[in-house]
C-alpha positions as CSV (number, residue, x, y, z in Angstrom):
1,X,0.0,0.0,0.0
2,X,1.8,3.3,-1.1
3,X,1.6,6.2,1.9
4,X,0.3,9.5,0.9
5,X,2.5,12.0,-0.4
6,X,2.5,14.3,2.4
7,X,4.4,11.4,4.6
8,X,7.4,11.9,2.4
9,X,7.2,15.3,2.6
10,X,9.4,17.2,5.5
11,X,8.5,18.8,8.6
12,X,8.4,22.0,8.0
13,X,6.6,21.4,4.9
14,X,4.5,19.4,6.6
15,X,4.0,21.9,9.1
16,X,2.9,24.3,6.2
17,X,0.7,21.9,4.9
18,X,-1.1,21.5,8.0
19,X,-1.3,25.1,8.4
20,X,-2.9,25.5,4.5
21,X,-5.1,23.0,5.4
22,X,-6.6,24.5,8.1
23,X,-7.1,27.9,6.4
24,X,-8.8,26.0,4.0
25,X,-11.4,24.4,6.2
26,X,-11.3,26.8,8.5
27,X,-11.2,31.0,8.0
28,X,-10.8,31.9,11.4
29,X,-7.6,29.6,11.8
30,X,-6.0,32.1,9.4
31,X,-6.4,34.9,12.1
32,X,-5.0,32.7,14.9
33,X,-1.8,31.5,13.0
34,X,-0.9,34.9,11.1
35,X,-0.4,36.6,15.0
36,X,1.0,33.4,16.6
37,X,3.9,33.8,13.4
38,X,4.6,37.5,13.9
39,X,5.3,36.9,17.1
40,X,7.7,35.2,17.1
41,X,10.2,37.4,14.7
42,X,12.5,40.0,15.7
43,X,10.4,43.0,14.9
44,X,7.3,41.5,17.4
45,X,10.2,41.7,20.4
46,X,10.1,45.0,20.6
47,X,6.5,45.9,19.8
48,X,3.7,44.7,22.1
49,X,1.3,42.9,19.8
50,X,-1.9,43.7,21.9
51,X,-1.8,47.3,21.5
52,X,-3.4,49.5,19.0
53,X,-0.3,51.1,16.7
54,X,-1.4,54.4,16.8
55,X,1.8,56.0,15.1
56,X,-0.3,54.5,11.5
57,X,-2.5,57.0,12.1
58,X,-0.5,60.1,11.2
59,X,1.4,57.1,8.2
60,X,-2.4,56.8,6.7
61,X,-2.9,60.8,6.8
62,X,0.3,61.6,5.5
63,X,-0.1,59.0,2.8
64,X,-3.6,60.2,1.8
65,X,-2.6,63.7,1.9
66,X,1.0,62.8,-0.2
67,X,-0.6,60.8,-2.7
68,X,-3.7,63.5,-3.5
69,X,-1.3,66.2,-4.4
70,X,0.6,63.5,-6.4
71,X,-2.1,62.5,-8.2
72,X,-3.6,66.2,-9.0
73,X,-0.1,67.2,-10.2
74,X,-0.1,63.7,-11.9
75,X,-3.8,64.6,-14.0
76,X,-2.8,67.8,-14.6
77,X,0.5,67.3,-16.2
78,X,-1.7,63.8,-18.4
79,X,-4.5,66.6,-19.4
80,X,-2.5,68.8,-21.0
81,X,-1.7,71.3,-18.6
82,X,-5.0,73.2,-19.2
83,X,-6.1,76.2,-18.1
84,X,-8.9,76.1,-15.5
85,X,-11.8,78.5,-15.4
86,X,-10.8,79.5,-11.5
87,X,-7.3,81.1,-13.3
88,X,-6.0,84.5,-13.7
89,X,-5.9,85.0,-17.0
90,X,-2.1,85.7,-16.5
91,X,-1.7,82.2,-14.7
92,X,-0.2,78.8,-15.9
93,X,0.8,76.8,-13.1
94,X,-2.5,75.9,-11.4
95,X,-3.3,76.5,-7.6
96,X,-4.0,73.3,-5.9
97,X,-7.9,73.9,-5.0
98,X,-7.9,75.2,-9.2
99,X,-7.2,71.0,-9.8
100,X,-9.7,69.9,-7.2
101,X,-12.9,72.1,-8.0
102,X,-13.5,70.3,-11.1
103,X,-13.4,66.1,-11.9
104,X,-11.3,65.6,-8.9
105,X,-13.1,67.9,-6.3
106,X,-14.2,64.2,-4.4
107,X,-10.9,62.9,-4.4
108,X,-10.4,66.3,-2.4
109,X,-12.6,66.2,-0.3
110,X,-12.0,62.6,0.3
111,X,-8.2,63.4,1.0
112,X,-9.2,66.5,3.1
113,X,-11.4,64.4,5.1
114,X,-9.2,61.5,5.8
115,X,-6.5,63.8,6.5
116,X,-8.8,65.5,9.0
117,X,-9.6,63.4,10.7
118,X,-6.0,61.3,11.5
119,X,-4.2,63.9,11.9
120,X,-7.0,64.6,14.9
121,X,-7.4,61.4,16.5
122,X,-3.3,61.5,16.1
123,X,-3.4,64.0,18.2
124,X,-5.9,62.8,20.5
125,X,-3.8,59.8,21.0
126,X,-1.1,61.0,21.7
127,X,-2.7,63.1,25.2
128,X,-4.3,59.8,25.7
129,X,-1.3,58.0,25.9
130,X,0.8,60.6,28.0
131,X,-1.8,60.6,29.8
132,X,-1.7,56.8,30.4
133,X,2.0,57.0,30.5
134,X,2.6,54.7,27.3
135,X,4.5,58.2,26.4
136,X,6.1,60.8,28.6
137,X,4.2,62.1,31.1
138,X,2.7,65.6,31.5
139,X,4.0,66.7,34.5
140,X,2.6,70.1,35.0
141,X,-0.6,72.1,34.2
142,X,0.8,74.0,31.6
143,X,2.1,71.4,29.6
144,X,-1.3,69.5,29.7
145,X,-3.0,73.3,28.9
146,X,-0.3,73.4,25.8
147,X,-1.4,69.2,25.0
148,X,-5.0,70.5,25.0
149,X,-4.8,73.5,22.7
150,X,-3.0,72.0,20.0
151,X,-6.0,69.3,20.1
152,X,-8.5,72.2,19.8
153,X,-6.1,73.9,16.9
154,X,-5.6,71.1,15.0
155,X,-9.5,70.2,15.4
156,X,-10.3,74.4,14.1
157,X,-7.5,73.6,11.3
158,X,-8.9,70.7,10.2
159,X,-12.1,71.8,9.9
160,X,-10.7,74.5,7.6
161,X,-8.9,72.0,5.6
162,X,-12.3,70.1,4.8
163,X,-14.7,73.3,4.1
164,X,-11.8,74.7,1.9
165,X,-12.4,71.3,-0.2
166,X,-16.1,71.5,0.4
167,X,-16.4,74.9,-1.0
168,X,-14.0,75.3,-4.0
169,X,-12.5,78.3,-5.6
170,X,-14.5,78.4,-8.6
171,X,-18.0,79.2,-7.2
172,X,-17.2,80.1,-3.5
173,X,-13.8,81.9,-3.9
174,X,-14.3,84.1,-0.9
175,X,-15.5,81.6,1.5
176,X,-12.3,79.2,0.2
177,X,-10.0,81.9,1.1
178,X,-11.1,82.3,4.5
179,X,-11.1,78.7,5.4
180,X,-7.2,78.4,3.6
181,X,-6.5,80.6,6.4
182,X,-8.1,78.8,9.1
183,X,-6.8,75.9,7.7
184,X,-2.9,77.3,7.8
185,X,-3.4,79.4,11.3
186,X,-5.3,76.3,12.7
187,X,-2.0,74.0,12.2
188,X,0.8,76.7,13.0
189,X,-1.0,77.0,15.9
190,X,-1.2,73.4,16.8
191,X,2.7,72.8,16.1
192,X,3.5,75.8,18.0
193,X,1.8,74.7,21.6
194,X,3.4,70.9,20.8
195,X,6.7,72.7,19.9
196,X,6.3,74.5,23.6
197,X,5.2,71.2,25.4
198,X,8.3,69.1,23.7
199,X,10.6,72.0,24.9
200,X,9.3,71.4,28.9
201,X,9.1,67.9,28.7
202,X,12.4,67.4,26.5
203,X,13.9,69.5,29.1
204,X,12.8,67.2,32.6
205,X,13.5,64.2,30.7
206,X,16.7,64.8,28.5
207,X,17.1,61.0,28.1
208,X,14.2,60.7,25.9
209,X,15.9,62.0,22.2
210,X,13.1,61.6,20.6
211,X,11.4,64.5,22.7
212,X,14.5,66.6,21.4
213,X,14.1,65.1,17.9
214,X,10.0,66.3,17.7
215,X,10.7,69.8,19.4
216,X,13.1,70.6,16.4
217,X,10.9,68.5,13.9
218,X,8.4,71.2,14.7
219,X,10.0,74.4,15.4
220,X,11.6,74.1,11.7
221,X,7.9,73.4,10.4
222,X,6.8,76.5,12.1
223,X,9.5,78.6,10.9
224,X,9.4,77.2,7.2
225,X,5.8,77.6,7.1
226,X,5.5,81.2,8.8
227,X,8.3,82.3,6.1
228,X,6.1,80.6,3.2
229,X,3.1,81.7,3.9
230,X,4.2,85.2,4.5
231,X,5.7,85.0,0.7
232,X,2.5,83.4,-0.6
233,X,1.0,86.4,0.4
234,X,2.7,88.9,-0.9
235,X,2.8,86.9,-4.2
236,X,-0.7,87.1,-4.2
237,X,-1.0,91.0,-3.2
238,X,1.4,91.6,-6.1
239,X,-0.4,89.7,-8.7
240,X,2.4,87.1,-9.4
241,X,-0.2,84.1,-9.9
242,X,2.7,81.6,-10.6
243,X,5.1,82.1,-8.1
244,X,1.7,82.2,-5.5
245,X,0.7,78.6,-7.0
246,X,4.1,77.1,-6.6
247,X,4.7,78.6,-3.1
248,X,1.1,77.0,-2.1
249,X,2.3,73.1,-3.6
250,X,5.8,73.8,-1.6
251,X,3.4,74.7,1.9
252,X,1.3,71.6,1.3
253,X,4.1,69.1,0.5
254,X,6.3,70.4,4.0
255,X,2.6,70.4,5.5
256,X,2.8,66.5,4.6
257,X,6.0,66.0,6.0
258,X,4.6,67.3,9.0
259,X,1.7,65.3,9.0
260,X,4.2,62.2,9.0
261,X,6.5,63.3,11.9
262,X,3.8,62.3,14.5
263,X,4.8,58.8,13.7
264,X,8.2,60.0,15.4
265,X,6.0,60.7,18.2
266,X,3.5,57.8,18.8
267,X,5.7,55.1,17.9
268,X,7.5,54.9,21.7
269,X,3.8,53.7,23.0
270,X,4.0,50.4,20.9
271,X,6.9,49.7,22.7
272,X,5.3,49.7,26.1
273,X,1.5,48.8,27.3
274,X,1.5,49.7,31.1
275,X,0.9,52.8,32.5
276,X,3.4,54.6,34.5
277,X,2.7,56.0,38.1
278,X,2.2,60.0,38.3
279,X,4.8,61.4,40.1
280,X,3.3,64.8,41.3
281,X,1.8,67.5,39.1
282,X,2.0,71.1,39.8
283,X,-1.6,72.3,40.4
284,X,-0.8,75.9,39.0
């Protein structure tokens, strides 16, 4: 009597086979052995596997946000560079909004609303989890104050960001303007208070680079996009349509590389799952 094939197979193919097998008569069995695998390999060593990874939530925004812009640039450049109906008649580089009031206005307000919203519950996470002590600590009042505000920036920033989509430059151009502003103010804002409560906490706990790394990550973001914004305007007031349009794709690509660096931020908290002890917090 000849033995099945699979007896002459070896073990770890075997083991394989057993695993395939099970998948195959069972779905749930895929969701068991996938985890049980992961954990045993290097990376899984140093990341606790029963956590939520929250530093994918500013990876998702900044991909969203990355890959719109790519993609508008993209359909403009395949369309033949044309000449939208929201344009100076002097202009030939498009503003961004110009692309997305047309045939891509819901892939802008798509992006604009997932970029909303993780960038927001990026930041909510991360006063969760300082709060928890999966991330440093706030220590005093005012650095819980500064923790809270750029929550309640980013939130007025975002908002900005999703109306400016909502209501495009071709039919609501006044409107659009007003929420480019609250979009930009909103996030300066934000960075600025987190800049401030990385500066206090960077300086109590000076073992923690990556406090030092964020502070500087932010402050440069601040300064870069103070300085742009400040030539975007005066392009604008002097009617130089171009130089405006390429200054606002520069802002919204650093404003992407921004979006990312809260990865930087979140991505100690998947190294640890229990909460630290509060050590005293200064009530003023």
């Amino acid at each position: 009597m000849k033995l099945p094939l699979v007896v002459y197979l070896p073990r770890p193919l075997l083991y394989l086979f057993d695993r395939i097998s099970s998948i195959a008569t069972s779905r749930p069995a895929f969701w068991y052995t996938l985890p049980l695998f992961f954990s045993r390999t290097r990376i899984a060593k140093s990341i606790n596997m029963h956590t939520f990874p929250y530093w994918i939530l500013p990876i998702i925004a900044g991909v969203f946000w990355s890959g719109m812009l790519a993609t508008f640039m993209i359909y403009w450049q395949t369309t033949g560079q044309p000449h939208y109906s929201s344009m100076d008649s002097s202009q030939s580089i498009p503003y961004i909004s110009d692309i997305g009031a047309f045939r891509l206005k819901p892939l802008f307000i798509a992006g604009a609303a997932i970029t909303t919203l993780c960038v927001d519950l990026s930041l909510v996470s991360e006063r969760w989890l300082r709060h928890r002590g999966q991330l440093a600590r706030n220590f005093t009042q005012t650095e819980k104050r500064l923790s809270i505000a750029s929550i309640v920036c980013g939130v007025i920033g975002g908002l900005g960001l999703l109306f400016l989509s909502i209501f495009d430059t071709a039919d609501y151009g006044n409107v659009h303007n007003v929420c480019l502003f609250v979009f930009m103010a909103g996030y300066v804002a934000s960075a600025t208070c987190s800049c401030w409560e990385y500066q206090s906490l960077g300086a109590r706990g000076r073992d923690q680079r990556i406090l030092r790394v964020s502070f500087w990550i932010k402050l440069v973001f601040i300064i870069v996009q103070v300085c742009l914004a400040i030539a975007f305007v005066g392009t604008l007031t002097t009617d130089t349509y171009n130089a405006a349009a390429v200054l606002e794709w520069v802002l919204a690509f650093v404003f992407g590389i921004y979006v990312f660096s809260y990865a930087i931020d979140l991505f100690p908290a998947a190294r640890s799952t229990k909460s630290k002890p509060v050590v005293d917090v200064e009530s003023k």
